[in-house]
C-alpha positions as CSV (number, residue, x, y, z in Angstrom):
1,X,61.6,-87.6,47.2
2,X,63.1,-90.3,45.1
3,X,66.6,-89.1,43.4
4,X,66.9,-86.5,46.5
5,X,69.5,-87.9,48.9
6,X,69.4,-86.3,52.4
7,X,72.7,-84.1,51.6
8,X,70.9,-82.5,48.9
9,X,67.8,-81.6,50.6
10,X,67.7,-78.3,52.5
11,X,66.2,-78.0,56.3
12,X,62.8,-77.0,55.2
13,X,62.0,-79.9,52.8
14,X,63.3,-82.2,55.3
15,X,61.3,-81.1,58.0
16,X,58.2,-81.2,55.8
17,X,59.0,-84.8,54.8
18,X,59.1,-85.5,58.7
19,X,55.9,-83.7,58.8
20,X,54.5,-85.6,56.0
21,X,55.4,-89.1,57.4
22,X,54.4,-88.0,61.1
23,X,50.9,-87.4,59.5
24,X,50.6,-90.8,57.5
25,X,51.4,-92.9,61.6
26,X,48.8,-90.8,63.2
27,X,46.0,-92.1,60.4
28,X,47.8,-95.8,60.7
29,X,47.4,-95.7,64.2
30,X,43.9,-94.6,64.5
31,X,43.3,-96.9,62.0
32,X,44.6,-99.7,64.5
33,X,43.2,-98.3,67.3
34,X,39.5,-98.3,65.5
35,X,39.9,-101.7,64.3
36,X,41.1,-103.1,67.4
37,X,38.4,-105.2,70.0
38,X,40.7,-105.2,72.7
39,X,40.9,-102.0,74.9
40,X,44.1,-102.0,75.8
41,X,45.3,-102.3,72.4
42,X,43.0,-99.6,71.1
43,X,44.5,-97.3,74.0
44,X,48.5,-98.6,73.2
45,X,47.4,-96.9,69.4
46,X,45.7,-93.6,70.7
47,X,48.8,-93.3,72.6
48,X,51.3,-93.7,70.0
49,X,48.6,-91.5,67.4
50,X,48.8,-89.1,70.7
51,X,52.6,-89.2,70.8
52,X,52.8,-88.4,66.6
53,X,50.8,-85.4,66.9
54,X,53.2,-83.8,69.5
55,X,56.1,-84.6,66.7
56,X,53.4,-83.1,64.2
57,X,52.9,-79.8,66.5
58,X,57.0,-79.8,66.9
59,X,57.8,-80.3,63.2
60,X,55.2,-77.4,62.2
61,X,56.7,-75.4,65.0
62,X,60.5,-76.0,63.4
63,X,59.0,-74.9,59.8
64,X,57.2,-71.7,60.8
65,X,60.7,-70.6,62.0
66,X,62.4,-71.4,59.1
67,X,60.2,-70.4,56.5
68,X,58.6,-66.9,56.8
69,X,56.3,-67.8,53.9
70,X,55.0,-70.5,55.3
71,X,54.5,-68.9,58.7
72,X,52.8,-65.7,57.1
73,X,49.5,-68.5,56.1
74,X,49.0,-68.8,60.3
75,X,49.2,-64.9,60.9
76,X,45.8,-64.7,58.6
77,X,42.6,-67.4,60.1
78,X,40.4,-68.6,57.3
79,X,37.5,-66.8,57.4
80,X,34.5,-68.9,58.1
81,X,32.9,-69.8,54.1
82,X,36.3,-69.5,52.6
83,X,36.0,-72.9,51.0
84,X,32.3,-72.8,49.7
85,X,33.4,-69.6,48.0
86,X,36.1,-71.4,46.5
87,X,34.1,-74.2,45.0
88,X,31.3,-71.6,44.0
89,X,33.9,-70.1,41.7
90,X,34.2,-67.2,44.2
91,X,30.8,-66.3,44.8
92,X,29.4,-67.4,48.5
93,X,27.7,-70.4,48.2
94,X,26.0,-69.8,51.8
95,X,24.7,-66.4,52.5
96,X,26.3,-64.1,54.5
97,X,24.7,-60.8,56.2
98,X,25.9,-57.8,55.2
99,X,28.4,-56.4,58.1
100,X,27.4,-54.2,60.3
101,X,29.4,-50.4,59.7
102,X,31.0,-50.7,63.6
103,X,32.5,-53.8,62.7
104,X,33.6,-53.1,58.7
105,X,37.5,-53.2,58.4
106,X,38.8,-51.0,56.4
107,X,37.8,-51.3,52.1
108,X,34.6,-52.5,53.7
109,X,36.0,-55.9,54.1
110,X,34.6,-57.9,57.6
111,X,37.7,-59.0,60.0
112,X,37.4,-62.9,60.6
113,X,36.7,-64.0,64.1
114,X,39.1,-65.4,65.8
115,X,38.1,-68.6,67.1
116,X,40.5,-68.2,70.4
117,X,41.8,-65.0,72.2
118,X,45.5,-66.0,71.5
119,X,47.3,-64.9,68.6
120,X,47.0,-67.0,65.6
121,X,51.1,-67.3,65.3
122,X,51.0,-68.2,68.7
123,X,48.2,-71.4,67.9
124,X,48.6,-74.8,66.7
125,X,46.0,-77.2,67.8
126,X,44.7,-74.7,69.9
127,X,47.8,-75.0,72.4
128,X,50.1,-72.1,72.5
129,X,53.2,-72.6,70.6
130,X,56.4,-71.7,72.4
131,X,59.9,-71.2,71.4
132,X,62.2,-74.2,71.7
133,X,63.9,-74.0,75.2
134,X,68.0,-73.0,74.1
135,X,70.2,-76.4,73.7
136,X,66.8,-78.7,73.1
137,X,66.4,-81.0,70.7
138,X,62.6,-80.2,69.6
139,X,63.1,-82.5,66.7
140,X,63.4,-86.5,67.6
141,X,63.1,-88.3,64.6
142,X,66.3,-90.9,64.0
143,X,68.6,-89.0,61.6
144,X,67.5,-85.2,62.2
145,X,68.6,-85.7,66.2
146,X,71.8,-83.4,66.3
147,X,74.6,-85.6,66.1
148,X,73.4,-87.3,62.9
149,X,72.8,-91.3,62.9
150,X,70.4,-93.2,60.7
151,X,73.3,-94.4,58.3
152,X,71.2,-94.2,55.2
């Protein structure tokens, strides 16, 4: 990000940096939160963590629109042993059963299980994931409000 003003960024990478720093404040304020001894203050911090993860759901919302690459990786669930196979060199490291032929896709391949009835495009932390409402501001992080600001 150094060397990259804002003007020279596009959307997309700016929305991913928002993404990126939303992520970082919700592990700094469960950190807080664990380290704190008073209640209160432990709840002010899973408040503010809870607060961040609605930016993070919003900001992953605003990059699945505008990047069809990027939203084509939630149209496909990871299949359950996906990343044992990948540290096994692509051989299963736990054993699977062979699939039963009513429930073989086509090529012999198993379909995944979804883990919820909704669609996977429609899923992000297992809440559905509507469209922006027209004339809203889904983003509300200082400079990318519409309108500009943050003077950097």
């Amino acid at each position: 990000m150094a060397g990259n003003s804002d003007t020279e960024r596009s959307d997309v990478a700016r929305i991913r940096a928002v993404l990126a720093r939303e992520l970082e404040t919700i592990n700094e304020y469960e950190a807080f939160a664990a380290a704190s001894t008073d209640p209160e203050v432990r709840a002010f911090f899973l408040h503010l963590a809870a607060e961040e993860k609605e930016h993070v759901f919003e900001a992953t919302h605003m990059l699945r629109m505008l990047d069809a690459g990027q939203d084509a990786h939630f149209a496909h669930p990871i299949a359950p042993g996906h990343f044992q196979q990948a540290v096994a060199g692509g051989k299963a490291a736990v054993p699977t059963p062979p699939p039963s032929p009513s429930t073989a896709a086509p090529h012999g391949r198993t379909p995944p299980e979804p883990l919820t009835p909704l669609p996977p495009h429609r899923l992000i932390y297992g809440m559905p994931a509507p469209p922006p409402s027209e004339g809203s501001h889904p983003l509300t992080v200082g400079p990318l409000r519409r309108g500009g600001g943050g003077g950097r």
